[in-house]
MIDREN-29734 format. One record per residue (C-alpha): residue in three letters; x, y, z. Coordinates in nm, 3 decimals, padded with zeros to 5 digits. Layout:
N
{r "ala",{X,Y,Z}}
...
This chain:
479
{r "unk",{-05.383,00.526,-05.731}}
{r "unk",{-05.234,00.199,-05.635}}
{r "unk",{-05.343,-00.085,-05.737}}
{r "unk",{-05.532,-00.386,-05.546}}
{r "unk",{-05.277,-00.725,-05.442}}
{r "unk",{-05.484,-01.033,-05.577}}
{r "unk",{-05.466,-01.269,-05.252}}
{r "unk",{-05.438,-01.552,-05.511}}
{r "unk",{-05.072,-01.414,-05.641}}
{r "unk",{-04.940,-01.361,-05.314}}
{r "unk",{-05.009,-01.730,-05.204}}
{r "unk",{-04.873,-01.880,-05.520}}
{r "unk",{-04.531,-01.666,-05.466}}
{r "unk",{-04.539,-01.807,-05.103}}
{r "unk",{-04.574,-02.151,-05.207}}
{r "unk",{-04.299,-02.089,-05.503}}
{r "unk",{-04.069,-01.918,-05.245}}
{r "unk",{-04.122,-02.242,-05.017}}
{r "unk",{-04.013,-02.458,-05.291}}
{r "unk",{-03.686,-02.256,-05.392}}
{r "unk",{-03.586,-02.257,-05.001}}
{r "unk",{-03.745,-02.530,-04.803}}
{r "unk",{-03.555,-02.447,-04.524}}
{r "unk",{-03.716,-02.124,-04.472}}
{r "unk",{-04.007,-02.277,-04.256}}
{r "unk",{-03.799,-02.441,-04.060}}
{r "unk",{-03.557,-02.134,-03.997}}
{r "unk",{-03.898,-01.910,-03.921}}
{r "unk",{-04.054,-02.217,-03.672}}
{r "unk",{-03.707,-02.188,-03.472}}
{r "unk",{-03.713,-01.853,-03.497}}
{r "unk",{-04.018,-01.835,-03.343}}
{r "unk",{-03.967,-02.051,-03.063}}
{r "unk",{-03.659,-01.845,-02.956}}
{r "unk",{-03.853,-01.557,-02.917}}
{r "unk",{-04.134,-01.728,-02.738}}
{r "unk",{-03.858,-01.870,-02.493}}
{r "unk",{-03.683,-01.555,-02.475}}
{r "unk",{-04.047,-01.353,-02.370}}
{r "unk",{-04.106,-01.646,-02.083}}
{r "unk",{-03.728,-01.688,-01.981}}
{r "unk",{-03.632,-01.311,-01.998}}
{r "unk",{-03.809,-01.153,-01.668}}
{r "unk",{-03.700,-01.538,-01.429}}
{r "unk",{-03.339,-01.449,-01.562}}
{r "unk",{-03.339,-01.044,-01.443}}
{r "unk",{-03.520,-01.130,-01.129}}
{r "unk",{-03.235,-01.445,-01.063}}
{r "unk",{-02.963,-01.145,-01.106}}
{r "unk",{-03.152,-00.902,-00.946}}
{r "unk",{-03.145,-01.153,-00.639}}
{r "unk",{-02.809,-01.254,-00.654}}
{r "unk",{-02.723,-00.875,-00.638}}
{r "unk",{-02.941,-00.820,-00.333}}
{r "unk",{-02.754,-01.140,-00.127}}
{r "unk",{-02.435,-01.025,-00.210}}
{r "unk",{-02.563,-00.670,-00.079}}
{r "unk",{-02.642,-00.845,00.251}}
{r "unk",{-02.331,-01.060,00.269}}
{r "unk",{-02.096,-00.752,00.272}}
{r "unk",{-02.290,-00.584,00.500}}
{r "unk",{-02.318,-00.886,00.733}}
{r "unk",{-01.929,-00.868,00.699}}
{r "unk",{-01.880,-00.527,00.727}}
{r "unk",{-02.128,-00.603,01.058}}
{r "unk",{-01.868,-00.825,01.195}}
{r "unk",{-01.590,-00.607,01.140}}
{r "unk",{-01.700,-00.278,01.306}}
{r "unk",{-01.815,-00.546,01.589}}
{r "unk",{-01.492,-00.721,01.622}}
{r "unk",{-01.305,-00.347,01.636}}
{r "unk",{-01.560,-00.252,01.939}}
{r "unk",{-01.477,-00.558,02.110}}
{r "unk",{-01.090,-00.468,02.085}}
{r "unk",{-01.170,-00.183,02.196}}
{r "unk",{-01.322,-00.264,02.506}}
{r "unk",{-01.035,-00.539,02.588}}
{r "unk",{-00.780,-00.248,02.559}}
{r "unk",{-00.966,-00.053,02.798}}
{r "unk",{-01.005,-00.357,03.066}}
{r "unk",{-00.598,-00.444,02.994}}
{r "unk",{-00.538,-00.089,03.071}}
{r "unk",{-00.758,-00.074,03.407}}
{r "unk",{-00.671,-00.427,03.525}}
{r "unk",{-00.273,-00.309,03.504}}
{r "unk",{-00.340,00.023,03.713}}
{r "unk",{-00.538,-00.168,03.951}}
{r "unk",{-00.239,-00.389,04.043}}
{r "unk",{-00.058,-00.067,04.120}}
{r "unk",{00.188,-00.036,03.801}}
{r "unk",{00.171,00.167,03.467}}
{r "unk",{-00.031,00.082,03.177}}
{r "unk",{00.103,-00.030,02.885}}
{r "unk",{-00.137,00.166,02.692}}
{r "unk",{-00.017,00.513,02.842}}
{r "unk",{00.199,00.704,02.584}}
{r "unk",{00.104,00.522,02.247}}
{r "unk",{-00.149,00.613,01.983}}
{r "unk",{-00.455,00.427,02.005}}
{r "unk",{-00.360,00.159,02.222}}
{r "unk",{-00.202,-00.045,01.925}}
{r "unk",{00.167,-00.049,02.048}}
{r "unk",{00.319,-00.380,01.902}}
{r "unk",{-00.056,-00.481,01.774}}
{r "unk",{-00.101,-00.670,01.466}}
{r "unk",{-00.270,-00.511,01.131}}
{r "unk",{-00.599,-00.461,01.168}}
{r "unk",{-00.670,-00.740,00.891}}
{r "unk",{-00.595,-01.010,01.222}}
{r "unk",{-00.842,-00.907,01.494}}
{r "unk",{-00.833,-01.281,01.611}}
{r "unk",{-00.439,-01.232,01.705}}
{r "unk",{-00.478,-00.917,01.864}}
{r "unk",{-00.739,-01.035,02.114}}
{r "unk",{-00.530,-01.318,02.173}}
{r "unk",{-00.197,-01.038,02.251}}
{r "unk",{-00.488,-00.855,02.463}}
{r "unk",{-00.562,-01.168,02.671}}
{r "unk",{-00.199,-01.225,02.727}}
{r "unk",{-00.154,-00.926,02.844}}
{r "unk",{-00.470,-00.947,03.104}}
{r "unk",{-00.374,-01.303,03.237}}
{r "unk",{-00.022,-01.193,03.295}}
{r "unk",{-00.239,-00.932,03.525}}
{r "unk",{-00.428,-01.218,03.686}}
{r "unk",{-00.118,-01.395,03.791}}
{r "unk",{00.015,-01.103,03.929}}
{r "unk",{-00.282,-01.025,04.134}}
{r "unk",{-00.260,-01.422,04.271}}
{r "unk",{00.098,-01.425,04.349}}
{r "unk",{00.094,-01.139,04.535}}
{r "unk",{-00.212,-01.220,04.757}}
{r "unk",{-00.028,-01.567,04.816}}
{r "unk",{00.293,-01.370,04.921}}
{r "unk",{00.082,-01.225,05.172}}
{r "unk",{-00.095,-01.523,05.296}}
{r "unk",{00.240,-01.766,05.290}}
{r "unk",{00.479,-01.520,05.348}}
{r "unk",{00.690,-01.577,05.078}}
{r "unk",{00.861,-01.353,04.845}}
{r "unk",{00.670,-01.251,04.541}}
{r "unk",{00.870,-01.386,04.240}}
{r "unk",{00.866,-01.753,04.459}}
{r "unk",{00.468,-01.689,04.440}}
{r "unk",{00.470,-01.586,04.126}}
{r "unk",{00.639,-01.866,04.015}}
{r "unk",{00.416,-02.116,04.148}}
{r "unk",{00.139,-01.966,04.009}}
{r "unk",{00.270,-02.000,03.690}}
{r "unk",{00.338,-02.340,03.722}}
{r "unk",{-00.002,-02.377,03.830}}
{r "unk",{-00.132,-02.225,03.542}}
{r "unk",{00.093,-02.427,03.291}}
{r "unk",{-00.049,-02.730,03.441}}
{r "unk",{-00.405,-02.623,03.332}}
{r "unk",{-00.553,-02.727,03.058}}
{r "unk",{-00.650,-02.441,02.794}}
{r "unk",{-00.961,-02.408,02.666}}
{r "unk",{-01.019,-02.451,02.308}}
{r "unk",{-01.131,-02.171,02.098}}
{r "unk",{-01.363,-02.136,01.845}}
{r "unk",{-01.197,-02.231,01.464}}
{r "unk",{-01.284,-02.103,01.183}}
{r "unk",{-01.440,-01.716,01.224}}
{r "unk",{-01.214,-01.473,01.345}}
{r "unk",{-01.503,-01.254,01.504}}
{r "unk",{-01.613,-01.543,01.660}}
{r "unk",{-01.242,-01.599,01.813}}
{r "unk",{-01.259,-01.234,01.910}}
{r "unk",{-01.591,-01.248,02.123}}
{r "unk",{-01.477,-01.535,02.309}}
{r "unk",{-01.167,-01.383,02.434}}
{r "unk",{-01.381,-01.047,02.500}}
{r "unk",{-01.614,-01.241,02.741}}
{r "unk",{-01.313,-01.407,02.883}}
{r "unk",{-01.176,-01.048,02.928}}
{r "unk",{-01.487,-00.894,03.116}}
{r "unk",{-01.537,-01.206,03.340}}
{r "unk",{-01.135,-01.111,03.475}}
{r "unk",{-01.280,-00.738,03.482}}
{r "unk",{-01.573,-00.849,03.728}}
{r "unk",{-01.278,-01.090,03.918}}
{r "unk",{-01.071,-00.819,04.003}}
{r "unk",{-01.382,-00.562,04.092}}
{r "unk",{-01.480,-00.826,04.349}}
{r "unk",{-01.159,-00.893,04.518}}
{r "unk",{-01.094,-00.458,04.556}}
{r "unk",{-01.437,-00.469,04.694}}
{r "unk",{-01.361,-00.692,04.948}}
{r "unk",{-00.959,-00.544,05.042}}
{r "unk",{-01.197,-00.250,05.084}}
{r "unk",{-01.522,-00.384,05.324}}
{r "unk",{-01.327,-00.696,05.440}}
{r "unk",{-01.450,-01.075,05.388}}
{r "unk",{-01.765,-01.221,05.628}}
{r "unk",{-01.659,-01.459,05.908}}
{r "unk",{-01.812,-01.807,05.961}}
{r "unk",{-01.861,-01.883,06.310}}
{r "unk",{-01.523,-02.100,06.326}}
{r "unk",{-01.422,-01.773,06.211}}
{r "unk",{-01.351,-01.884,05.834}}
{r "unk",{-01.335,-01.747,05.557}}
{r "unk",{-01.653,-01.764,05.333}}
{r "unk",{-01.605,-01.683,04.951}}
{r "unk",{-01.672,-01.894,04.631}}
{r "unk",{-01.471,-02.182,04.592}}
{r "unk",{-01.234,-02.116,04.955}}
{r "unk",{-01.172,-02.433,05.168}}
{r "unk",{-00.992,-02.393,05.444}}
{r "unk",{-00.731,-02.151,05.364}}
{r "unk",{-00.744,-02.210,05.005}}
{r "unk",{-00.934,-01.888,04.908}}
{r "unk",{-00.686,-01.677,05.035}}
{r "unk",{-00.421,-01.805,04.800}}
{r "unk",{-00.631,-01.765,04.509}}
{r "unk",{-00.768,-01.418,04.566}}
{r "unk",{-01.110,-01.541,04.552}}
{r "unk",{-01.285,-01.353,04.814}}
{r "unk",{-01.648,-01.293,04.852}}
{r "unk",{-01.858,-00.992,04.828}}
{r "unk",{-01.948,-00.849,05.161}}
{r "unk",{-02.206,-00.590,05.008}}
{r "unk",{-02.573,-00.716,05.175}}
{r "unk",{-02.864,-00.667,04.944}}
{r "unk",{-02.988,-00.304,04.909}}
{r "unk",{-02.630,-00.161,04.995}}
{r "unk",{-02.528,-00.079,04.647}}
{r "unk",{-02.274,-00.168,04.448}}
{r "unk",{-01.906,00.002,04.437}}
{r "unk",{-02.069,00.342,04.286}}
{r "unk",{-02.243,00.375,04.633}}
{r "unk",{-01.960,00.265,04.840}}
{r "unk",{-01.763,00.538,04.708}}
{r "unk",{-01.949,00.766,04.787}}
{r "unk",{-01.847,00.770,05.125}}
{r "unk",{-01.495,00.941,05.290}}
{r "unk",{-01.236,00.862,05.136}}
{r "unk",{-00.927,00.712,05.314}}
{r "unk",{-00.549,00.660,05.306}}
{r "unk",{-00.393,00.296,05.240}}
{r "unk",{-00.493,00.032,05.056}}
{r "unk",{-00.855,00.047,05.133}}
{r "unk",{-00.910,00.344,05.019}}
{r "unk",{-00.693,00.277,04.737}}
{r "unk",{-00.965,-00.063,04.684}}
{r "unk",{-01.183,00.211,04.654}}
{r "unk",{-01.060,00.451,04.461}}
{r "unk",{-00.980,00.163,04.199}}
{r "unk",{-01.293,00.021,04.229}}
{r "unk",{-01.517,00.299,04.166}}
{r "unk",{-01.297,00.301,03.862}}
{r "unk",{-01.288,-00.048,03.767}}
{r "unk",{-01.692,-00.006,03.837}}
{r "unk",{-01.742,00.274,03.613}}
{r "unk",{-01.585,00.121,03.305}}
{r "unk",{-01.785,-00.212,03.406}}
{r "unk",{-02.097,-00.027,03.384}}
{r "unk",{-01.976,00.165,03.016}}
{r "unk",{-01.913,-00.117,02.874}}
{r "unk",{-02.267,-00.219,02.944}}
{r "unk",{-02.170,-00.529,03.203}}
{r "unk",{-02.367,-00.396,03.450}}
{r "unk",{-02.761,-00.415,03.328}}
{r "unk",{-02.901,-00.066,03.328}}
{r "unk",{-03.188,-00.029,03.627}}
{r "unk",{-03.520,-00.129,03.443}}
{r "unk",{-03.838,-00.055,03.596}}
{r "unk",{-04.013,-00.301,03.782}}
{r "unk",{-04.376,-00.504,03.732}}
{r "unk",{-04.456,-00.701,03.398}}
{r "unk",{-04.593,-00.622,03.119}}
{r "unk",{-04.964,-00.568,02.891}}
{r "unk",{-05.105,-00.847,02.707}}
{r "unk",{-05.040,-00.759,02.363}}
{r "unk",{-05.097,-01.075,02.218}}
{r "unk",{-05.367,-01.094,01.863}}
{r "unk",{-05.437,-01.424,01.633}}
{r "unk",{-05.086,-01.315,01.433}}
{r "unk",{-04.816,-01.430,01.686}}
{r "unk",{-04.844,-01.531,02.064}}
{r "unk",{-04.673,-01.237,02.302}}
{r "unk",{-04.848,-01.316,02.598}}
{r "unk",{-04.832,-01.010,02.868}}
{r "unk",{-04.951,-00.891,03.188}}
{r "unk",{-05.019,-00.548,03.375}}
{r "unk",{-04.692,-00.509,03.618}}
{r "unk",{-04.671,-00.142,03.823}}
{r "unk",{-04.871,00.161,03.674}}
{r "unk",{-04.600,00.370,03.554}}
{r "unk",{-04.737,00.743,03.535}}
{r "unk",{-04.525,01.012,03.357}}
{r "unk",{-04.318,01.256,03.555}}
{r "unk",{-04.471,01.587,03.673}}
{r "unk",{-04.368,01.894,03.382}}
{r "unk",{-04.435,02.262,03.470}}
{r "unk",{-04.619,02.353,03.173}}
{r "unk",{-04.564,02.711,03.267}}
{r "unk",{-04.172,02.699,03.224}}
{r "unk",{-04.215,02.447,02.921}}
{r "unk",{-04.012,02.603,02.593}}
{r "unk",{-04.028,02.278,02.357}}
{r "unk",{-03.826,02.272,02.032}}
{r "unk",{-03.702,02.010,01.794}}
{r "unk",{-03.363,01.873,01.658}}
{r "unk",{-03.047,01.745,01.745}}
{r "unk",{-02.795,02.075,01.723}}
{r "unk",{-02.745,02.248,02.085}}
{r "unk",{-02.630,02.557,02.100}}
{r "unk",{-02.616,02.952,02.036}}
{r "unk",{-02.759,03.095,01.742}}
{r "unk",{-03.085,02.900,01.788}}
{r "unk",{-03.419,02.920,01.940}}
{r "unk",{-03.438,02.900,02.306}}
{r "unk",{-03.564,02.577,02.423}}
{r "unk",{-03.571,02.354,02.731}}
{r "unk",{-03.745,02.048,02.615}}
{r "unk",{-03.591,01.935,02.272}}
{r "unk",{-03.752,01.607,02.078}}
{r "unk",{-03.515,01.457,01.867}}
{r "unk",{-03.732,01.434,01.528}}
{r "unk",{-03.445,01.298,01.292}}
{r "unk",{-03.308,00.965,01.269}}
{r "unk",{-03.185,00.696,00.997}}
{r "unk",{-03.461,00.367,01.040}}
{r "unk",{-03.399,00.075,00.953}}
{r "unk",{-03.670,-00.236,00.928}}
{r "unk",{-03.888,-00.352,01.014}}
{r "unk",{-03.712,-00.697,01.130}}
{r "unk",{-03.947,-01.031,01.258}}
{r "unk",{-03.988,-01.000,01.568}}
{r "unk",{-03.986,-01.284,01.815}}
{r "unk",{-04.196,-01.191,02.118}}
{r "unk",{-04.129,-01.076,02.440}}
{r "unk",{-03.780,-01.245,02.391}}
{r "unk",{-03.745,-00.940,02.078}}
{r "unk",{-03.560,-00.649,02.284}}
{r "unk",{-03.292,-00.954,02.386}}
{r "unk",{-03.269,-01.069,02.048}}
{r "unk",{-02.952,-00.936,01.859}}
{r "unk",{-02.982,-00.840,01.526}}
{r "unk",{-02.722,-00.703,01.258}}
{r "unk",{-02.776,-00.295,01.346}}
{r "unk",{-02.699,-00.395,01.681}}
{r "unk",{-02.367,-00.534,01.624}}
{r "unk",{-02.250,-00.239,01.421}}
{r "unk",{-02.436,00.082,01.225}}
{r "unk",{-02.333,00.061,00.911}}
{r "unk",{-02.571,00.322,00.767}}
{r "unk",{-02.440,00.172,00.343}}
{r "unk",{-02.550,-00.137,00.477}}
{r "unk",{-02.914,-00.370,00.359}}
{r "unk",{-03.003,-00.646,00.549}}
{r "unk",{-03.295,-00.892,00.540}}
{r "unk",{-03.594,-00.778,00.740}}
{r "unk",{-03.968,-00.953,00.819}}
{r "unk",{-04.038,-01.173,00.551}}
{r "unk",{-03.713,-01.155,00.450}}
{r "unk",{-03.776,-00.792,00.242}}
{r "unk",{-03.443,-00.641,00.183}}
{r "unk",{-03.399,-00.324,00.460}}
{r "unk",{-03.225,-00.027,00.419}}
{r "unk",{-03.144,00.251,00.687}}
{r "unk",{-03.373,00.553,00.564}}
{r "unk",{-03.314,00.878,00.658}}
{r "unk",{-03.666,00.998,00.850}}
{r "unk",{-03.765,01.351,01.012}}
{r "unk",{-04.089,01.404,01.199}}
{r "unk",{-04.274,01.713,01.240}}
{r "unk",{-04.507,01.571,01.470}}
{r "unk",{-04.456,01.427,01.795}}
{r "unk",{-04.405,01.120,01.886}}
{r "unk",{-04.157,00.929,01.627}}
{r "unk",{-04.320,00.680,01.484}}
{r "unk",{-04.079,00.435,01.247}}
{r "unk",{-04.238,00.414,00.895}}
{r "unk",{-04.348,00.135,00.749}}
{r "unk",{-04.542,-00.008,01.038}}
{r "unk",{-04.540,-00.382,01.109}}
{r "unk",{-04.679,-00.554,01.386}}
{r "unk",{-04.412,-00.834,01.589}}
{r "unk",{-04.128,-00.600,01.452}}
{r "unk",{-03.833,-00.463,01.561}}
{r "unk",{-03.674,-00.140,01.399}}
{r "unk",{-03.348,00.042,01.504}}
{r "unk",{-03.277,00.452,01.495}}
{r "unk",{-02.980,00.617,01.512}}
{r "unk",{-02.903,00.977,01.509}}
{r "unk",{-02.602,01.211,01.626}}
{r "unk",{-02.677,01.522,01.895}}
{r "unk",{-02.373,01.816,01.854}}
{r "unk",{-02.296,01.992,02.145}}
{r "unk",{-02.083,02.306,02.162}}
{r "unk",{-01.898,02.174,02.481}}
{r "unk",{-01.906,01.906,02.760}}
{r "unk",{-02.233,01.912,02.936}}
{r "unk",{-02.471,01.678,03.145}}
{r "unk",{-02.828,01.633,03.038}}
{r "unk",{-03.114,01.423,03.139}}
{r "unk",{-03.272,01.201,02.861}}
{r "unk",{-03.654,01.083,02.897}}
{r "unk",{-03.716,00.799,02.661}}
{r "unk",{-04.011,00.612,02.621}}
{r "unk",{-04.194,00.398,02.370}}
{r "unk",{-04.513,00.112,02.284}}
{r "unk",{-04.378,-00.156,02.321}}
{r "unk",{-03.984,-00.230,02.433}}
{r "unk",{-03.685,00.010,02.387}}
{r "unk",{-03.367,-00.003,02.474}}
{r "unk",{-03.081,00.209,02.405}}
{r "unk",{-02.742,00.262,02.324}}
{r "unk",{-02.521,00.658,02.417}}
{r "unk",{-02.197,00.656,02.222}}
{r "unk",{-02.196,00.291,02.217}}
{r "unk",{-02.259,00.251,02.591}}
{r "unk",{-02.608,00.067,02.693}}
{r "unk",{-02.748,00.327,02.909}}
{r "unk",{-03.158,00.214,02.913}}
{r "unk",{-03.427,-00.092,02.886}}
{r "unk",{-03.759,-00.004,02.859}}
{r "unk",{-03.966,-00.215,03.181}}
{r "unk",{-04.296,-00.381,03.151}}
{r "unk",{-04.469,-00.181,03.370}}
{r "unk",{-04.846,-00.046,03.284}}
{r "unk",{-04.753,00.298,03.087}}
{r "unk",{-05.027,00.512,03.016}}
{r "unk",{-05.054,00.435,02.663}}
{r "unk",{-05.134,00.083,02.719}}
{r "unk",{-05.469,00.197,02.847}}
{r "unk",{-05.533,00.433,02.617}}
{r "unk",{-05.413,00.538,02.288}}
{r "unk",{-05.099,00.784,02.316}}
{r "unk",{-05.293,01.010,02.051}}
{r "unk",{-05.578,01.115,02.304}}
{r "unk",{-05.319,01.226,02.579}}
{r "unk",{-05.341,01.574,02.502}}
{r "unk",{-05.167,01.695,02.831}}
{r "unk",{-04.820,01.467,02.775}}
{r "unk",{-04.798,01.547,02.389}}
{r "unk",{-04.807,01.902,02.432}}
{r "unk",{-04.559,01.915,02.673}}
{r "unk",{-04.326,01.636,02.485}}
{r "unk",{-04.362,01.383,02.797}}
{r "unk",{-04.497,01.019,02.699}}
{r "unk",{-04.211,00.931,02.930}}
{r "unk",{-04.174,00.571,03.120}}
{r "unk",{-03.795,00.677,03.243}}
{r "unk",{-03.518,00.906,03.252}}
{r "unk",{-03.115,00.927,03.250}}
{r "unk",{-02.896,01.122,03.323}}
{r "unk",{-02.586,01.138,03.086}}
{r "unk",{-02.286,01.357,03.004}}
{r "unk",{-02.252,01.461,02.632}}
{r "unk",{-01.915,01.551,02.519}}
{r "unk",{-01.813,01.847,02.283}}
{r "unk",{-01.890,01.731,01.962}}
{r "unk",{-02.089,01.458,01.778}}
{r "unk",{-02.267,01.225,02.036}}
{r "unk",{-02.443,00.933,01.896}}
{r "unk",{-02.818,00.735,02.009}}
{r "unk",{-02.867,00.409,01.872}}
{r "unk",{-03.255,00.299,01.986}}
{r "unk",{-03.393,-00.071,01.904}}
{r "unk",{-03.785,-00.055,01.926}}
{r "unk",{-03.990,-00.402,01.949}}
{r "unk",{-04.379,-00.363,01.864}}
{r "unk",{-04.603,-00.635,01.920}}
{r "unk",{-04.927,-00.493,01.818}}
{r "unk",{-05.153,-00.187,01.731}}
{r "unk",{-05.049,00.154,01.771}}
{r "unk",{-04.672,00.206,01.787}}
{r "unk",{-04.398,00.508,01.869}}
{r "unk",{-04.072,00.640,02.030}}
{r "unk",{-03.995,00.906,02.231}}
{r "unk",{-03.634,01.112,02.322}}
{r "unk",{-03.640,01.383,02.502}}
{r "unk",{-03.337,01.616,02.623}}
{r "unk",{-03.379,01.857,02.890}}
{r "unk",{-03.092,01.998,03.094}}
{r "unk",{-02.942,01.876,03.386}}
């Protein structure tokens, strides 16, 4: 059995040990303090890393955002170098090289490559002036060329932006499409002709006198309600240079409206109040917007984003699976205009900083039921899906899109729809209770029609909600 400590021994040998070492208090007080500052200080200095790890996160995605933008922007200047040169009747210099990159820079300096692109598509605009001056002088073409060199020599350049290469880059992009929508005019008007004046001028922006005829600047003839170059074309085609200004500009049109220069028809009317004590988004009822007629008896709905044989028949498919990413502050009605990271670029690694600046992630997210509906939910917030459809081969299909509130939408990269603010059904009651339209996959405010290649297709949708209940819809049916 052991025996009992007397208390009285064991503070005497304290005291005793105290007086041998009379640092020992001392070393046990400091002691002591270093732990109580390590329990305080640890967790601040973890959550300090743990931040620092998060905005580096964001910073390489926000760079890795501006480089998959400033490729797409290349891209699209290739494609408007390449149509400007056929337009002016000679061969691209993109034909016969891989990827358009003959005598291009390394990828590593998008800035100088958009600068090479430009070149290229002024030394397009110059010849398109000289040789409408040839026509209008009566000069040879190299004299008119060379004055309208000169001329341009004389100008002063505009400055461009220092610092950011991507900012360089969408500069000279915008500079690029405004010479794309230059040249679309003046085919359009080779093809319908210029209006007279009564003194039998011409009238076109910027002419005086005869001035407008040097300069190529020649005004649309097109009255409102006549369409643009699509529906011109679709007329009889003729022989000669107007119906080569047609041909040219149906083409010049087309990759206009693919590159998402031409807005895509949104419906007409404003919109619901949807405004609550959290955020003002003031509204209003526009045109009652009723979903399109289904036959329920010829209705076979399915699910996913695979088309083809060896699956179930079907000929209404939802797509149920997309990445999400947000949900990002919204800003209003001004939210579907708004541009945020996704937008630029899908990066599907990437984390960016959402509504209340929470760190946001694309997550992979498959519904059973239909609608979609992006998880979590947050009111005045904006969320972006993507998925991929895979066709066996090159078909057309329609697409029926809707949503509460905004949408708009992106087809392998092209913008392609903008949800209106018109009245849709769900604004006047909740989209749960429509029984009919859910069962036949058809809370639809719109439809397009849109040719799918063989392969991997891809949908980017951006979704603003402003209050309440909340949802998307896609829909493919064929064509």
């Amino acid at each position: 059995m052991e025996a009992l400590a007397d208390p009285k021994l064991e503070r005497a040998s304290l005291r005793q040990l105290a007086l041998r070492r009379p640092w020992l208090p001392l070393s046990a007080a400091a002691h002591g303090v270093l732990l109580l500052a390590l329990i305080g200080a640890g967790p601040v200095r973890v959550e300090l890393r743990r931040d620092e790890g998060l905005r580096a996160q964001v910073d390489e995605s926000l760079r890795q955002t501006a480089r998959r933008e400033m490729q797409r922007e290349l891209r699209s200047m290739e494609e408007i170098r390449d149509a400007l040169e056929k337009s002016n009747g000679r061969a691209s210099a993109g034909e016969g090289r891989e990827g358009g990159a003959r005598g291009a820079p390394p990828a590593s300096d998008p800035a100088r490559r958009a600068r090479q692109l430009m070149e290229a598509i002024g030394k397009v605009q110059q010849e398109v002036r000289a040789a409408e001056m040839a026509r209008v002088l009566g000069i040879p073409e190299n004299e008119a060329l060379r004055r309208v060199q000169a001329e341009e020599a004389g100008k002063p350049k505009a400055a461009l932006p220092k610092g950011r290469p991507e900012a360089v880059v969408a500069k000279l992009a915008a500079d690029a499409r405004a010479a794309l929508a230059q040249r679309r005019a003046q085919l359009m008007a080779q093809q319908q002709g210029v209006k007279l004046s009564q003194q039998g001028q011409q009238r076109g922006p910027g002419s005086r006198g005869g001035q407008g005829g040097q300069t190529g600047q020649l005004a649309k003839t097109a009255e409102a309600g006549q369409g643009g170059l699509g529906a011109m074309n679709g007329g009889v085609a003729t022989n000669g240079p107007g119906g080569q200004s047609a041909s040219m500009g149906g083409r010049l049109d087309a990759l206009a409206s693919g590159l998402g220069m031409n807005t895509p028809t949104a419906l007409a009317g404003s919109s619901l109040d949807m405004s609550s004590e959290g955020f003002s988004d003031q509204r209003r009822y526009g045109e009652f917007l009723a979903p399109p007629v289904v036959d329920a008896a010829t209705v076979r709905t399915g699910a996913g984003r695979t088309l083809g044989r060896g699956g179930s028949y079907a000929n209404r498919i939802y797509l149920n699976t997309w990445y999400v990413i947000g949900p990002f502050a919204g800003r209003g009605r001004d939210s579907i205009e708004a541009v945020y990271p996704p937008e630029r670029g899908v990066d599907l690694d990437a984390v960016y900083y959402g509504k209340n600046d929470e760190p946001v992630r694309w997550i992979w997210q498959q519904d059973t039921d239909y609608p979609f509906v992006p998880r979590p939910r947050a009111e005045s917030a904006v969320y972006y899906a993507y998925t991929e459809v895979m066709v066996e081969e090159d078909t057309d299909m329609w697409m029926h899109i809707g949503g509460d509130d905004d949408t708009r939408l992106w087809f392998n990269d092209r913008l392609v729809w903008n949800s209106g603010d018109g009245d849709k059904p769900w604004y006047r009651q909740p989209y749960t209770t429509l029984d009919t339209q859910m069962a036949l996959l058809n809370l639809t405010e719109g439809q397009r029609k849109l040719h799918f290649h063989k392969g991997r297709n891809t949908i980017l949708l951006k979704l603003y909600n402003g209050t309440n209940l909340m949802f998307f819809s896609v829909v493919l049916t064929p064509a």
